[in-house]
N, C-alpha and C positions, 0 to 999 in steps of 0.2 A: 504494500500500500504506500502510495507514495502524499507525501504532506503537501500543502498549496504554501508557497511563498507566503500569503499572508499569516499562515500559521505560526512558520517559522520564523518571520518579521518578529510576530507578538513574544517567538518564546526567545529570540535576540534579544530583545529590548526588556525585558525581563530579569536577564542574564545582565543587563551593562546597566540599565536605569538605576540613578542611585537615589536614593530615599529623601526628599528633599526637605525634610523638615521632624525635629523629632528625636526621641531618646536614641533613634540606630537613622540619623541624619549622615549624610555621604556612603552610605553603606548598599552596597546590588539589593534590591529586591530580591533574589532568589536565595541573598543570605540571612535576609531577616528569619530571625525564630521564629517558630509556628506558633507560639500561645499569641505572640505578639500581631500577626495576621488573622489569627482568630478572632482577637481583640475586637481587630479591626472590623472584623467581617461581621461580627456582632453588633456592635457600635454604630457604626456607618463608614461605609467607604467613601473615601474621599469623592469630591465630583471630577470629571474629566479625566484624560487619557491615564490616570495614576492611578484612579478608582479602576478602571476598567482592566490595566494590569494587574491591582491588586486581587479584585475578582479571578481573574484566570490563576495569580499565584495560589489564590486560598485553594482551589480544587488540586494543584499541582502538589502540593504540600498535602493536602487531605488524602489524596490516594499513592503517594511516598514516592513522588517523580522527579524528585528534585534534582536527581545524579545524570536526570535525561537532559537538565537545561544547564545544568556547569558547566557541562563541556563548550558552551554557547557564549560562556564572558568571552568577552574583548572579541566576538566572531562578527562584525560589523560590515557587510556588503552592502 
């Protein structure tokens, strides 16, 4: 099965977008702690493109996919 660019756009930017505000501020999205996106997902997720990456991280992290988008820092096309 092959993945569509746009997927792999999201799971890049995932992988490099760093946290821009916040107890784990400059830090990738795909390294924040899970309780801490839990938090979030509980709470409310942010509005715009950072809400909508958080959403995808919360499920990525829910079902223990994390090792599938590290390999993805710094992969920037």
């Amino acid at each position: 099965m092959q993945s569509s660019g746009l997927e792999k756009e999201i799971l890049v930017k995932i992988a490099n977008y760093k946290m821009p505000f916040g107890k784990y501020s400059g830090r990738a999205l795909i390294d924040l702690p899970e309780h801490y996106v839990v938090w979030f997902y509980n709470k409310g997720l942010p509005k715009g493109e950072l809400g909508e990456l958080m959403g995808w991280l919360y499920e990525i992290k829910l079902n223990g996919l994390e090792s599938l988008v590290r390999p993805l820092k710094n992969d920037i096309n």
